[in-house]
Biopython code that builds the backbone (N, CA, C, O; Angstrom):
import numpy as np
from Bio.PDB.StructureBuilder import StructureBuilder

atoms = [
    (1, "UNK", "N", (0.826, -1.197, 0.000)),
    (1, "UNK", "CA", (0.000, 0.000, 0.000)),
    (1, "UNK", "C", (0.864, 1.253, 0.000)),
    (1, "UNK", "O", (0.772, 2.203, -0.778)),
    (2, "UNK", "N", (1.753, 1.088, 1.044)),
    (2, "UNK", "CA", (2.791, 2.221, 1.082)),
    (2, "UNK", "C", (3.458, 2.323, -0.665)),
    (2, "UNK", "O", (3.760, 3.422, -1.131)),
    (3, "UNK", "N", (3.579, 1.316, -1.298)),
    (3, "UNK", "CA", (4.538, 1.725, -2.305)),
    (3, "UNK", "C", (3.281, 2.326, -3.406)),
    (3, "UNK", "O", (3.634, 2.998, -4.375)),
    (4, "UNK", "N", (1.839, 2.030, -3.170)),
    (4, "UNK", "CA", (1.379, 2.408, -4.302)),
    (4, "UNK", "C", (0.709, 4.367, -4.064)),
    (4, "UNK", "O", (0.316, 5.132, -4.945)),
    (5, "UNK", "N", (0.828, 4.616, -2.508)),
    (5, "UNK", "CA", (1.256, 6.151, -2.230)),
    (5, "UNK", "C", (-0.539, 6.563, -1.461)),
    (5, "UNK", "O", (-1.274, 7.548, -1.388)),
    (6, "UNK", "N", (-0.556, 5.261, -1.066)),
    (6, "UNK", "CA", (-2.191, 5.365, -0.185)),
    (6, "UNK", "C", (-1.302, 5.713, 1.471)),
    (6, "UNK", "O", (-0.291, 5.198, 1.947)),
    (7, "UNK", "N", (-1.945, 6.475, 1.840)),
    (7, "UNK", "CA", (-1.705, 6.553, 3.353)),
    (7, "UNK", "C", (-2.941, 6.987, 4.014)),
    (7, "UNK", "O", (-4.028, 7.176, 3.468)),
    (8, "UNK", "N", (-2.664, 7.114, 5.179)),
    (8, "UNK", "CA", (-4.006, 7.065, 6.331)),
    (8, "UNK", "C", (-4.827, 6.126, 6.672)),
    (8, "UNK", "O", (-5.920, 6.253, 7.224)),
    (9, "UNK", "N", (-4.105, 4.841, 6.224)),
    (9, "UNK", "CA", (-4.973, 3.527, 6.586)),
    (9, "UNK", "C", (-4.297, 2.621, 7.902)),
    (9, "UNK", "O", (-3.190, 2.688, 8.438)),
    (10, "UNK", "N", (-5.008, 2.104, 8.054)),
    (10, "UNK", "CA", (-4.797, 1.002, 9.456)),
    (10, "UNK", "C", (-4.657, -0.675, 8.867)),
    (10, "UNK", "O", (-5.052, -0.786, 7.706)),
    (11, "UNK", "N", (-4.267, -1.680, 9.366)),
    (11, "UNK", "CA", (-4.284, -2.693, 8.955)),
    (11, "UNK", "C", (-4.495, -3.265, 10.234)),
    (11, "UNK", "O", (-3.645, -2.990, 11.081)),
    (12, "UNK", "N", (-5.618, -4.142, 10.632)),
    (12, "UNK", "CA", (-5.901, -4.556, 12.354)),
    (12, "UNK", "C", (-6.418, -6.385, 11.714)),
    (12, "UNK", "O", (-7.036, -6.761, 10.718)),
    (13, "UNK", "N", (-5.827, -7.064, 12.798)),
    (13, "UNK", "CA", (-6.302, -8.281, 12.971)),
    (13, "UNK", "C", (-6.905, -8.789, 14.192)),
    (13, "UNK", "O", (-6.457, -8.767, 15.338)),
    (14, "UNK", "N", (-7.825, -9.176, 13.815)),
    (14, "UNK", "CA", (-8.979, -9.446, 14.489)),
    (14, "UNK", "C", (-9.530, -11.172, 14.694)),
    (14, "UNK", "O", (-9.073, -12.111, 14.044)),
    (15, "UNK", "N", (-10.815, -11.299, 15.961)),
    (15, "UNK", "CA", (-11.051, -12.897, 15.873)),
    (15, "UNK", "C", (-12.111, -12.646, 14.215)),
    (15, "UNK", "O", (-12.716, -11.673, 13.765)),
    (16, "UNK", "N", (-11.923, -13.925, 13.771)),
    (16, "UNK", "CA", (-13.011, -14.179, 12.820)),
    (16, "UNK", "C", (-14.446, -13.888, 13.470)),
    (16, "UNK", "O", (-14.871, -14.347, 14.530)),
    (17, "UNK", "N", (-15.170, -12.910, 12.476)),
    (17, "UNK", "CA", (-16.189, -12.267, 12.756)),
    (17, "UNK", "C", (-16.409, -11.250, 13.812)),
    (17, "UNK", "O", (-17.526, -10.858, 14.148)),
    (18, "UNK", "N", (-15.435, -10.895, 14.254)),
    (18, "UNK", "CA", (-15.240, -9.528, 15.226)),
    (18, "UNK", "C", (-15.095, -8.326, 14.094)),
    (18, "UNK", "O", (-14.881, -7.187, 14.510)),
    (19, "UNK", "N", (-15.185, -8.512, 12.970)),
    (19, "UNK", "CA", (-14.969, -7.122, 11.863)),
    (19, "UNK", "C", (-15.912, -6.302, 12.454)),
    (19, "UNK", "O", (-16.965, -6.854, 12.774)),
    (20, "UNK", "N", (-15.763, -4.781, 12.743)),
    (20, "UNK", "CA", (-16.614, -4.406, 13.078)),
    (20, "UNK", "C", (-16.690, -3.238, 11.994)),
    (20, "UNK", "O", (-17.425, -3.609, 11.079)),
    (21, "UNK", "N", (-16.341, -2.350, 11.844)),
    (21, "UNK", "CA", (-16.221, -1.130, 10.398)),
    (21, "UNK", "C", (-14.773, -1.844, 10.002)),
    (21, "UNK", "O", (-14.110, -2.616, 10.694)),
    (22, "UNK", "N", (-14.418, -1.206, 8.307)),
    (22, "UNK", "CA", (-13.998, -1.696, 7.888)),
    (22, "UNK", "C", (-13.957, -2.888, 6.514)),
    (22, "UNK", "O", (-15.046, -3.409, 6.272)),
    (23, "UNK", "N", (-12.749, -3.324, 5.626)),
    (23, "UNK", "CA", (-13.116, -4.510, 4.739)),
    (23, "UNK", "C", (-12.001, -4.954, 5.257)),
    (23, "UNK", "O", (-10.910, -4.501, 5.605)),
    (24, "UNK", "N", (-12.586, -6.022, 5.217)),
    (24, "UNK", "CA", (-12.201, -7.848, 5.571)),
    (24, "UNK", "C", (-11.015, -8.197, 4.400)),
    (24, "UNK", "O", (-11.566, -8.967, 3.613)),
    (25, "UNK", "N", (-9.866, -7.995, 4.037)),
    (25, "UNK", "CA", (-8.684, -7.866, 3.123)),
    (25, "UNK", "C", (-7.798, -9.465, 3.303)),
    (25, "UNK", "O", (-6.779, -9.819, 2.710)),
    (26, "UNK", "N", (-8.515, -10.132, 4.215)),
    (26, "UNK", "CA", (-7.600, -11.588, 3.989)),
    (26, "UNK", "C", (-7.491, -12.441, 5.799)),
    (26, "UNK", "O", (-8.053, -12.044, 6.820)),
    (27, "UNK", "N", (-6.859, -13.289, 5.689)),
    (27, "UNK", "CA", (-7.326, -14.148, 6.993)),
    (27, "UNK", "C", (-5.768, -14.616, 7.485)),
    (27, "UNK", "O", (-4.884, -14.378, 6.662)),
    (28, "UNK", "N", (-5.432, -15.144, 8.527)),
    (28, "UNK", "CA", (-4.538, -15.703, 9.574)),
    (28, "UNK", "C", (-4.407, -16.819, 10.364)),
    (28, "UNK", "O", (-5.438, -17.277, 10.857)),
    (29, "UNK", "N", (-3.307, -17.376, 10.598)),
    (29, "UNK", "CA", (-3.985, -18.191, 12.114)),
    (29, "UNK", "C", (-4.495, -19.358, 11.911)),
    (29, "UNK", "O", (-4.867, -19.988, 12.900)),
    (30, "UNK", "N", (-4.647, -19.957, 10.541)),
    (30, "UNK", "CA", (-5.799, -20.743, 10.012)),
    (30, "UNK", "C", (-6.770, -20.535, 9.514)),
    (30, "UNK", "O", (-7.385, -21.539, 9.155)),
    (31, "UNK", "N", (-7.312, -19.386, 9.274)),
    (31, "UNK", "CA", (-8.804, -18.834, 9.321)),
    (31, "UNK", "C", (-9.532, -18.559, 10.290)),
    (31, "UNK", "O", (-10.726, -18.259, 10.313)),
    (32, "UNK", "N", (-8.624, -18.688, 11.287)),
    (32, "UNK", "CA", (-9.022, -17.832, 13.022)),
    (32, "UNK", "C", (-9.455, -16.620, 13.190)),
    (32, "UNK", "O", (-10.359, -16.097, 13.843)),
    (33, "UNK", "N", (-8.142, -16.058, 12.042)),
    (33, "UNK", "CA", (-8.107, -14.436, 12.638)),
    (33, "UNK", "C", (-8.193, -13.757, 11.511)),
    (33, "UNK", "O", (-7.396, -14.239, 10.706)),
    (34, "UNK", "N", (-9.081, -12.408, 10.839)),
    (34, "UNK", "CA", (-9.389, -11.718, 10.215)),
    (34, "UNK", "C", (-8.613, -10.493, 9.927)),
    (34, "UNK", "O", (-8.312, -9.711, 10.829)),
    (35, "UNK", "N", (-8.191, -10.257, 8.358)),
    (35, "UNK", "CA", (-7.210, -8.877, 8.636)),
    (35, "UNK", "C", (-7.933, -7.760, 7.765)),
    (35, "UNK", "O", (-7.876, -7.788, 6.536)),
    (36, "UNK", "N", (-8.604, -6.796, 8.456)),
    (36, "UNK", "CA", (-9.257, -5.392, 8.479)),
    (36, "UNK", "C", (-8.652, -4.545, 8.026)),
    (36, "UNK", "O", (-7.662, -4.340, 8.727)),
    (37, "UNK", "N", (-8.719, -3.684, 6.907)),
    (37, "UNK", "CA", (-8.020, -2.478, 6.406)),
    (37, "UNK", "C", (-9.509, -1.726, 6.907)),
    (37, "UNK", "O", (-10.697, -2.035, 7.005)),
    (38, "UNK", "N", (-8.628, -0.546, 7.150)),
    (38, "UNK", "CA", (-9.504, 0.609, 7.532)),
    (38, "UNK", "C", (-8.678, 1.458, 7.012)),
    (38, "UNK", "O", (-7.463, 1.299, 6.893)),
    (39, "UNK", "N", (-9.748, 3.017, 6.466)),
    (39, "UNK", "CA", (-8.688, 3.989, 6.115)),
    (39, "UNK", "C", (-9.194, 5.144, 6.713)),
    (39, "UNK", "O", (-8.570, 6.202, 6.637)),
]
sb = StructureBuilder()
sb.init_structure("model")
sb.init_model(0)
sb.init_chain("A")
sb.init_seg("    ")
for serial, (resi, resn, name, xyz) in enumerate(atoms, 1):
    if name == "N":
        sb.init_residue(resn, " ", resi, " ")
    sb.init_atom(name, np.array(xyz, "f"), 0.0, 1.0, " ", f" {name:<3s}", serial, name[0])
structure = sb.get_structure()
């Protein structure tokens, strides 16, 4: 993201289905844990 010149975003991982605002951008852990971009 940094190289394509987006800034002001967050990247948060989370339990699966704890997304609360935000898109859902990919998974962890096994499919445990959820990874949230927010901007």
């Amino acid at each position: 993201l940094d190289a394509k010149g987006v800034s002001g975003y967050s990247l948060e991982i989370v339990d699966k289905g704890a997304a609360t605002d935000g898109k859902v951008v990919g998974s962890c852990e096994g499919g445990t844990k959820e990874i949230v971009y927010k901007r």
